[in-house]
C-alpha positions, 0 to 999 in steps of 0.5 A, spaced: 562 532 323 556 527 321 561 521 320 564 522 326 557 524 331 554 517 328 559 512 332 556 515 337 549 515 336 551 507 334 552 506 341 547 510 344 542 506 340 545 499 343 545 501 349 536 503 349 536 496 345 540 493 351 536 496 357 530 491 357 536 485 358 540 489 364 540 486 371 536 491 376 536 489 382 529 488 386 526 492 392 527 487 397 535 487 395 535 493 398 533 491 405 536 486 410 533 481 414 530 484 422 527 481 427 522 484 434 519 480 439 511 482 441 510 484 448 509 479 453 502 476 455 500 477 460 504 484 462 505 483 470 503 477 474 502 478 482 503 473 487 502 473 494 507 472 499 509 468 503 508 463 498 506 456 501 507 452 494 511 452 488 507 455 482 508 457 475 508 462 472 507 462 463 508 468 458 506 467 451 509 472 446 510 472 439 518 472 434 517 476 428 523 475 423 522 479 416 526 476 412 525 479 403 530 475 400 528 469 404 535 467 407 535 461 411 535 464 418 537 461 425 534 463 431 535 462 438 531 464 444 532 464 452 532 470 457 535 476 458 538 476 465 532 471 468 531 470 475 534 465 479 529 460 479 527 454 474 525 457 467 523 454 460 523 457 453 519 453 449 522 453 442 529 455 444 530 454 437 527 456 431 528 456 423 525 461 418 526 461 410 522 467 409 517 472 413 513 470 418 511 469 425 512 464 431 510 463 438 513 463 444 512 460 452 515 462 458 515 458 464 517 461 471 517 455 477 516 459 483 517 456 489 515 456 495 518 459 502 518 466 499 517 471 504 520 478 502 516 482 496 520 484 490 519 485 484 522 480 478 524 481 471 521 477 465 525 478 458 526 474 452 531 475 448 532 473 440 539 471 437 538 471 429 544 468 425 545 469 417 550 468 412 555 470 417 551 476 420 547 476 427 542 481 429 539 481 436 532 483 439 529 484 446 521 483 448 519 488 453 519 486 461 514 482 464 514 482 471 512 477 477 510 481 483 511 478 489 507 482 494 508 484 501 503 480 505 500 486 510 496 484 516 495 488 523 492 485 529 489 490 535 487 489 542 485 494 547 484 494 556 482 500 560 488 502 565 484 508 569 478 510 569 476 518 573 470 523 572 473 526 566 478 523 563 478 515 561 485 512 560 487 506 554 492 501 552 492 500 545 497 494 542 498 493 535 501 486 532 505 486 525 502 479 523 505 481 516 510 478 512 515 485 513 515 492 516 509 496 516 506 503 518 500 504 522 496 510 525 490 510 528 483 514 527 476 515 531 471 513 526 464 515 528 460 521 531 457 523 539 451 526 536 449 531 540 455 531 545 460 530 539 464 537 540 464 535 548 469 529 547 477 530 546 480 523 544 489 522 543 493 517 542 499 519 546 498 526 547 497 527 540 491 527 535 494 522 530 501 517 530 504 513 525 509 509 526 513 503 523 513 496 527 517 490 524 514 482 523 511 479 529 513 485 534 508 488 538 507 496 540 502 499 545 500 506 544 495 510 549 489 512 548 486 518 553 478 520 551 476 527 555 470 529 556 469 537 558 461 537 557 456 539 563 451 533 562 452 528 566 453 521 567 455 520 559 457 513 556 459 513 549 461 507 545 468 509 542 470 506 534 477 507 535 480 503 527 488 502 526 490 503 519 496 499 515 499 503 511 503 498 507 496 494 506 493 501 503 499 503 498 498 497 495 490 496 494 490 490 500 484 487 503 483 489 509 486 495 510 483 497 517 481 494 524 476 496 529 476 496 537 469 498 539 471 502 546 466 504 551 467 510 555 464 513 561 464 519 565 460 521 572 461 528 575 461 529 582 457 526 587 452 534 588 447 529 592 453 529 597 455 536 596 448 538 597 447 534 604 455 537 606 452 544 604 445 543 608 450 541 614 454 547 614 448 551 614 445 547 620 450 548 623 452 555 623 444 556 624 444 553 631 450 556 633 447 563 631 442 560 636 446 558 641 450 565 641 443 569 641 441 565 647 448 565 651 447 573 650 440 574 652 441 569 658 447 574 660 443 580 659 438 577 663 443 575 669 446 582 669 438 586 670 437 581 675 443 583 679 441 590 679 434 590 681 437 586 687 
């Protein structure tokens, strides 16, 4: 039994002696190269249309290729379904020998003309080739807003005026680039007789519509007033609102009409006067009546003395 174990503990002794000279492989070898791509700066771009000259937009970015067993690494660099109009990626090549990092600009022309708002997709895109293997990677979007311009234009006329009720004509023109909502608000208090005034805007106390690019609206404004103080005049803050200009944070969102409002009740001297008439009147036919039956009276005595 000895004799036959000792080629076995031979070779068991030959193979601890060898170990040291065995080739094992390194950790890098276990890990293929990748690249990333940093997020863009900046993130989003806004522009105000319309646009009335050409400008340029840059993105800068960062490629980071990780590369353990320093494979030689060709990377090309363009942009991931861009925008129709003139761009530039600046390297659109780039080598690496080992792990790093590289810098990247992005140039957006522009042009101008543009009218319409929308929102345009930045993304760089990085194809890397290496010993017969390619790997791609994709920065997150950047974007090039292009702002719909919102801007209101309010006039005012009177068209009737009476005792209790003033009558209006409000216009509204879109001097925007697109369509937008507006409505209309009073803005300021009547002090003492506040709750005495009753403003509308086409029989109702709010409205909202939609108008097109250089059309025109008109709305009207009827202002009551049911107090009993009399003569009153009030300067009345009448503010239109776009709501295109608010939804996207836009300076000015508002325009003001200052409107002036009176109401005169009836003419009570007038009526006074009319109602001392009437009274005078029937006083002196009274009389006229009293003195026609007493000089009856005194005709029928005088008859039968006779």
């Amino acid at each position: 039994m000895r004799l036959r174990a000792c080629p076995f503990l031979l070779f068991v002794v030959l193979l601890l002696m060898a170990q040291p000279f065995i080739a094992l492989p390194s950790e890098g070898q276990y890990y293929s190269p990748s690249i990333s791509i940093y997020a863009l700066s900046p993130s989003d771009v806004d522009i105000q249309t319309p646009t009335t000259t050409n400008r340029t937009v840059t993105f800068s970015t960062t490629v980071h290729v990780y590369d353990p067993n320093n494979y030689h690494l060709d990377v090309n660099l363009g942009l991931y379904d861009g925008p129709e109009w003139p761009t530039e990626v600046v390297p659109c090549y780039m080598s690496f020998n080992t792990t790093g990092d590289r810098s990247v600009t992005i140039t957006v022309d522009v042009p101008a003309g543009i009218t319409q708002g929308r929102d345009v997709q930045i993304r760089l895109t990085a194809t890397m080739s290496y010993s017969g293997t390619t790997k791609q990677a994709y920065s997150d979007p950047g974007y090039i807003y292009l702002l719909q311009h919102y801007a209101l234009e309010l006039a005012w006329h009177p068209i009737q005026k009476d005792q209790y009720k003033n009558t209006f004509e409000l216009t509204v023109k879109n001097l925007g680039t697109g369509p937008d909502n507006y409505f209309f608000r009073i803005q300021n208090s009547y002090e003492t007789d506040r709750e005495h005034i009753e403003v509308n805007f086409g029989h109702d106390n709010y409205v909202t519509s939609l108008i097109q690019p250089n059309q025109t609206a008109t709305v009207e404004m009827q202002a009551y007033y049911t107090g009993s103080s009399y003569p009153k005049e009030f300067v009345l803050q009448v503010r239109l609102n776009s709501m295109g200009a608010q939804d996207h944070g836009m300076s000015p969102s508002t325009w003001d009409a200052f409107v002036q409002v009176s109401f005169v009740a009836p003419d009570r001297t007038q009526q006074n006067y009319m109602f001392a008439g009437v009274i005078s009147a029937a006083v002196i036919m009274m009389v006229v009546v009293m003195a026609t039956l007493a000089f009856g009276s005194g005709k029928r005595k005088e008859g039968k003395e006779t």
